[in-house]
LOKEZA-449719 format. One line per field, with one value per residue (C-alpha): residue in three letters; y, z negated, x negated; residue number from 1. Coordinates in steps of 0.5 Angstrom, whole numbers, plus 500, padded with zeros to 3 digits. Example, Ala and Ser with C-alpha at 12.3 -4.5 7.8 and 13.67 -1.06 7.14 Angstrom:
LOKEZA-449719
r = c(ALA_SER)
y = c(491_498)
z = c(484_486)
x = c(475_473)
k = c(1_2)
This chain:
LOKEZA-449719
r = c(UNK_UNK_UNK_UNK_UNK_UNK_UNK_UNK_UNK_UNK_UNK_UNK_UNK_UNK_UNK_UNK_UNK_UNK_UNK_UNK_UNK_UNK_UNK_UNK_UNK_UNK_UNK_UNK_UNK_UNK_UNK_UNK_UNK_UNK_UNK_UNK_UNK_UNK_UNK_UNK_UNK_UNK_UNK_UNK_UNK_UNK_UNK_UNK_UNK_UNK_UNK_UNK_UNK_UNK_UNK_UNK_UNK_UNK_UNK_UNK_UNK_UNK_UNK_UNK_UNK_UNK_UNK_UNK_UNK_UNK_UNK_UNK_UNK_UNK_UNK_UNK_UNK_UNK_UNK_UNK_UNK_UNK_UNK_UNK_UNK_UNK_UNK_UNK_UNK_UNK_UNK_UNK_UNK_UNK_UNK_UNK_UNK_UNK_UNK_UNK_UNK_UNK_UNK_UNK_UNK_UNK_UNK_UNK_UNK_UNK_UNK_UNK_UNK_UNK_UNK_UNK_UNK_UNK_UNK_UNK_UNK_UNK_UNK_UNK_UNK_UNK_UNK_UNK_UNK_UNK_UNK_UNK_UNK_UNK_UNK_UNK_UNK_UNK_UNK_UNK_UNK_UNK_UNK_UNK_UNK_UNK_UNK_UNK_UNK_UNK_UNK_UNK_UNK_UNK_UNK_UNK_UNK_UNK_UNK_UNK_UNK_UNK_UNK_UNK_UNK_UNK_UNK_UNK_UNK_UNK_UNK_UNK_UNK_UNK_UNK_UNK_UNK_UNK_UNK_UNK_UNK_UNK_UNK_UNK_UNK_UNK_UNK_UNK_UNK_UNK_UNK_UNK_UNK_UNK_UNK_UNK_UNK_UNK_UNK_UNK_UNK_UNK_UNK_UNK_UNK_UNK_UNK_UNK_UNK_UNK_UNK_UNK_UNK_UNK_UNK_UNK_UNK_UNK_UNK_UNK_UNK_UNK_UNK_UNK_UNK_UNK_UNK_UNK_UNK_UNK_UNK_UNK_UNK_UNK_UNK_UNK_UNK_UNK_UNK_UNK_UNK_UNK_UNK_UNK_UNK_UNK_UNK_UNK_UNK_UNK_UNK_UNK_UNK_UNK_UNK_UNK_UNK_UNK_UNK_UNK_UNK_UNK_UNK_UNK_UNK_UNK_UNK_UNK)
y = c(500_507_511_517_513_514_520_527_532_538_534_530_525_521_517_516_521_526_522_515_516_522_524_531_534_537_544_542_548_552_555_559_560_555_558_554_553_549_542_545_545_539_534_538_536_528_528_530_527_521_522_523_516_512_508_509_517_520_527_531_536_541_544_548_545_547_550_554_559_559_556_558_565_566_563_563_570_569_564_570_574_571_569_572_572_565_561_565_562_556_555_557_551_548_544_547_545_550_546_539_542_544_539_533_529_529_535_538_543_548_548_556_555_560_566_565_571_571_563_560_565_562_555_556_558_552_549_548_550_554_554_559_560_566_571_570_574_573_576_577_582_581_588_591_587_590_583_581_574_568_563_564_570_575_570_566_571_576_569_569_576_580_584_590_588_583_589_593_587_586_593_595_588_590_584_581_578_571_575_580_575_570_577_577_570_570_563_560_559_562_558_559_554_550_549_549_542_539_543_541_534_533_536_532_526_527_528_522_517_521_516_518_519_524_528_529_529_535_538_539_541_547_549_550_555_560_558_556_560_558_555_551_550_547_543_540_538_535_530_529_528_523_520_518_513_509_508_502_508_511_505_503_511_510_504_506_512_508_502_508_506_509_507_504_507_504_509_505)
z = c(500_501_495_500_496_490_487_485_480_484_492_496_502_507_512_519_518_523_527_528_523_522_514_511_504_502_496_491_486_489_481_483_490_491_487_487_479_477_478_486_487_484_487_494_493_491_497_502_501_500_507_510_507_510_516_518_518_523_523_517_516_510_509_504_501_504_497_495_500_501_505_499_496_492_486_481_477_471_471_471_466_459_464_464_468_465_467_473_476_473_476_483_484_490_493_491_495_501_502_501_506_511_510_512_518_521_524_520_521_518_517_516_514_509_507_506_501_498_497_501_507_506_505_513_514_512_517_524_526_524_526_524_522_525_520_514_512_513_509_503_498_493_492_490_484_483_486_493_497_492_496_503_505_506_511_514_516_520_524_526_527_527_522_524_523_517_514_515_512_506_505_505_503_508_510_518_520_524_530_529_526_532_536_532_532_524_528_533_535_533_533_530_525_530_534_529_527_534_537_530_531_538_537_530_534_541_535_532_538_540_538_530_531_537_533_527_532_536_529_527_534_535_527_529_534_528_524_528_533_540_543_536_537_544_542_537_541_547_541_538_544_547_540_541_547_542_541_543_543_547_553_550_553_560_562_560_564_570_569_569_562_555_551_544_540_534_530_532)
x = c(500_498_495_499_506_503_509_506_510_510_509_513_510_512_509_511_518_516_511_508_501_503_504_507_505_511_509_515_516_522_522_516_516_511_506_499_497_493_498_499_492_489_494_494_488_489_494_490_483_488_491_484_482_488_487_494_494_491_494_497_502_502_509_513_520_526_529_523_524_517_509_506_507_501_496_500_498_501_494_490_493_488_482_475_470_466_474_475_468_470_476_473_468_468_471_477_485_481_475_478_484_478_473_478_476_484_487_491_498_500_508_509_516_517_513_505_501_495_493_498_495_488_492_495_488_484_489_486_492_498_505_511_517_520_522_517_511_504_498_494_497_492_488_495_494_486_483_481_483_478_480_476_480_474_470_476_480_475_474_480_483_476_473_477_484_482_480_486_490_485_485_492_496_500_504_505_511_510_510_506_501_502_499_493_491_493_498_498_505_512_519_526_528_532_526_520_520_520_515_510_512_511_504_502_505_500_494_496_496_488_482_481_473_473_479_474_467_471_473_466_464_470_468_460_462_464_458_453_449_451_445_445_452_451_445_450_457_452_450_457_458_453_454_461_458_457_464_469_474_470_470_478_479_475_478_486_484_482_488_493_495_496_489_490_485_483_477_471)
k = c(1_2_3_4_5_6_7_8_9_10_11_12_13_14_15_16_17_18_19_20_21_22_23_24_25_26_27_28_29_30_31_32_33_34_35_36_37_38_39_40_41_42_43_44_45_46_47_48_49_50_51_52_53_54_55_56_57_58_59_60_61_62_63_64_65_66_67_68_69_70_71_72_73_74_75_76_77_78_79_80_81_82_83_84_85_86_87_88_89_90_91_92_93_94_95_96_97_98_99_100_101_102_103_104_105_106_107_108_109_110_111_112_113_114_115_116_117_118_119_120_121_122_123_124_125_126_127_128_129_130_131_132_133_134_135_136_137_138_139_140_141_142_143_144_145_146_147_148_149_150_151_152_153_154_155_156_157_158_159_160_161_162_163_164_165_166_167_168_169_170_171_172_173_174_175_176_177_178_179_180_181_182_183_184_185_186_187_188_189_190_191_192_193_194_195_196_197_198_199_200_201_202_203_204_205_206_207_208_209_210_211_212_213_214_215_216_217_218_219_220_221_222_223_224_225_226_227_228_229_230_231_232_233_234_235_236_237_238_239_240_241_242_243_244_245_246_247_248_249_250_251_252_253_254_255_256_257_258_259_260_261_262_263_264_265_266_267_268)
């Protein structure tokens, strides 16, 4: 049995609901909005670093609770309130919910479906790909509450909207409607309800089906790109890339194309 069946407090999981191999984690804290205190995080974590272990899950989906009104709407600040700067620094050892949501071998979406503030946009951001709702706000409010983003904010937000309008929503704790994000690259795409579902199930479902090794090996290679000069970059992907000759995923791939057939890939 999957540890993914294990039950969590504060999270819902299922398997194969949206998709064959694809798994969704559900935030589960309707009271607060989807606050992320300490439960949130730490099983968030568990759930994800299971789901990056099992076989039988190939792409994952991150998502908020229908009742909650929300992705995530925030940290939960009351956490802040008695803690200094020695429990601040220890609250913030990695890897933390982001790191794990980043560093995790299979694709992972976010489902936007509710508003996503402060953490919850630098959760989506840890997301390799972010998917909205129309109708929800965007953005990182923290410097209205004398603080800044502490959860990858500063740096993974500049990659993907450039340093000037990152500055302009850092710095003002303006939010963005999904519109208005999707125009600055904060998300990718932009649906209605009734067709936000079918658009992240059809895209989960086609990672789903992809070798898991190339998955995670083209991850990697479109991740260099930020962090990495690009000489060094191209060095890289050209070795992932000869790498994965060493795969039977690899021939399993060629030889479906040549037969004009689906592949049944397997992760070797």
């Amino acid at each position: 049995m999957s540890e993914l069946s294990d039950e969590y407090d504060l999270l819902s999981v299922e398997i194969g609901e949206r998709a064959d191999r694809v798994a969704t984690v559900t935030i589960e804290r309707p009271d607060a909005r989807n606050a992320l205190n300490g439960r949130v995080r730490s099983e968030l974590k568990d759930a994800v670093t299971a789901a990056d272990a099992d076989d039988d899950v190939r792409a994952l989906v991150v998502t908020g609770g229908e009742e909650s009104g929300a992705f995530v709407a925030g940290a939960d600040v009351t956490e802040f309130r008695e803690r200094g700067v020695v429990e601040q620094r220890e609250a913030s050892e990695r890897p933390r919910i982001y790191e794990t949501v980043d560093d995790a071998s299979i694709p992972v979406i976010a489902r936007i479906n509710g508003h996503a503030l402060g953490g919850g946009c630098e959760l989506a951001m840890a997301c390799d790909v972010r998917i909205a709702q129309s109708g929800v706000k965007i953005g990182q409010p923290e410097i209205n509450l004398g603080i800044i983003p502490g959860g990858g904010g500063t740096q993974r937000l500049p990659r993907l909207v450039g340093e000037g309008q990152a500055m302009k929503l850092i710095l003002s704790g303006e939010l963005l409607d999904a519109e208005e994000a999707r125009e600055i690259g904060l998300v990718d795409e932009v649906h209605d309800e009734g067709g936000l579902d079918g658009r992240v199930d059809d895209l989960a479902g086609s990672m789903a089906t992809k070798s898991p090794i190339a998955l995670e090996f083209a991850k990697n290679a479109i991740k260099a790109s930020s962090r990495m000069g690009l000489e060094e970059g191209i060095e890289y992907e050209a070795e992932l890339f000869a790498q994965l000759f060493a795969t039977e995923d690899k021939d399993e791939g060629i030889e479906a194309f040549l037969e004009g057939r689906d592949p049944e890939f397997i992760g070797r």
